[in-house]
C-alpha positions in Angstrom: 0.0 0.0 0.0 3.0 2.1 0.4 3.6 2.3 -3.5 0.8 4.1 -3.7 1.8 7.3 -3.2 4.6 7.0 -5.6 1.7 5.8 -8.4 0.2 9.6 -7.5 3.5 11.4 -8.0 4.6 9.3 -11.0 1.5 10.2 -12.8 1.4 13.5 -11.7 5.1 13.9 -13.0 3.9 12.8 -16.4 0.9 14.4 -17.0 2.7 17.4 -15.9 5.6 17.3 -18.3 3.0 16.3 -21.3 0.8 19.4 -20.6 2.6 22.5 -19.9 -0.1 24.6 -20.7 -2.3 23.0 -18.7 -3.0 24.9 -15.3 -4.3 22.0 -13.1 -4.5 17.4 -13.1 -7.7 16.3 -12.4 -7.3 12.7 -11.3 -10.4 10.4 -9.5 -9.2 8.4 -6.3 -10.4 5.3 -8.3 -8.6 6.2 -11.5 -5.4 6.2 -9.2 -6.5 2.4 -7.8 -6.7 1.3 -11.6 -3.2 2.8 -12.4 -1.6 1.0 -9.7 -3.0 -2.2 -9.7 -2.4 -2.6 -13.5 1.2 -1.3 -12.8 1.9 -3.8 -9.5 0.0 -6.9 -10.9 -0.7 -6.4 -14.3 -4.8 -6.6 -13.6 -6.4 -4.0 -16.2 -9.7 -2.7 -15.0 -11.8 -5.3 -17.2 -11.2 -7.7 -15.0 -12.8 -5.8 -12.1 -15.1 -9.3 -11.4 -12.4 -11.6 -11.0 -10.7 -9.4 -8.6 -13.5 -7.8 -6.7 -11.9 -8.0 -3.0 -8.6 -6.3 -4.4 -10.4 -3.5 -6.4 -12.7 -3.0 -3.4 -9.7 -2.6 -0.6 -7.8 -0.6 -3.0 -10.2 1.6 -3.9 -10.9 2.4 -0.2 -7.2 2.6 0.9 -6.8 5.5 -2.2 -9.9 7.0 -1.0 -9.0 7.5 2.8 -5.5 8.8 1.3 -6.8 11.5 -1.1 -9.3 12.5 1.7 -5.7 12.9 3.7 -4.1 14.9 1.4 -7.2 17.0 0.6 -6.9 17.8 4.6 -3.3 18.8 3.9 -3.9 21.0 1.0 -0.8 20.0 -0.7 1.6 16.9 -1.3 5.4 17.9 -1.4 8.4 15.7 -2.6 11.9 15.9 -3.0 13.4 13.9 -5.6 16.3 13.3 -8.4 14.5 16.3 -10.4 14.1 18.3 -8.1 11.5 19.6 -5.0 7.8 19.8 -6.3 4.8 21.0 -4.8 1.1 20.4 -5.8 -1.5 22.4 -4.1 -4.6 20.1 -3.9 -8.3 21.5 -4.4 -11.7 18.9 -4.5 -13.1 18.9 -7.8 -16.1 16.3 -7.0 -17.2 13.5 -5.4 -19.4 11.4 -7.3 -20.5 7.6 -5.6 -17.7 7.6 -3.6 -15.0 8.4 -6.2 -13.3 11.7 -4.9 -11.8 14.0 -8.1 -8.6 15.9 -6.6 -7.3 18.5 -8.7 -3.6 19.2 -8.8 -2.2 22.2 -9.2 1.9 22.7 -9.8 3.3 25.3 -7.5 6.5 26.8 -7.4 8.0 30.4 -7.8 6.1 32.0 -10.2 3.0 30.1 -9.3 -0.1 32.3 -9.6 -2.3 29.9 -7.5 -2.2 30.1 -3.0 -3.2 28.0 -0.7 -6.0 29.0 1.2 -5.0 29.8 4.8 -6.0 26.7 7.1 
């Protein structure tokens, strides 16, 4: 469950790097539970049926964790490239499924953090 996290910041590191443009990610707590169970078992999301009790346990764990980080307000990490720092805003919640979006801060960022 610890890889987790590390699914969130890969993809955010990707879609990042692919959309400059692009002010903020939107990416759905169960979106992030497909990504990693396709990437740590090679299960695609098709075969939800088969592996209902994983999907379901998953999907829970990634939901407590955005809930976390929407409590933080941002997600911060230090690595090879770098420091980055996403501030973190709810988009929706729909069944469930909580939509974060992410939004790349640094320097010259135009978007704050709202005071907590």
């Amino acid at each position: 469950m610890a890889a987790i996290p590390d699914c969130l910041k890969s993809t955010l590191l990707d879609t990042n790097s692919e959309m400059k443009s692009r002010k903020s990610t939107l990416i759905s707590s169960n979106n992030l539970t497909n990504r990693f169970i396709l990437s740590r078992w090679g299960i695609r999301p098709s075969q939800r049926r088969r592996y209902k009790n994983l999907f379901v346990s998953i999907r829970k764990h990634c939901r407590i964790l955005f809930q976390h980080y929407l409590l933080q307000g941002r997600i911060e990490w230090i690595d090879s490239s770098g420091r980055h720092i996403f501030g973190i805003y709810k988009f929706d919640e729909v069944r469930g499924n909580l939509i974060l979006g992410f939004v790349e801060m640094n320097s010259k960022s135009e978007w704050t953090l709202s005071h907590r």
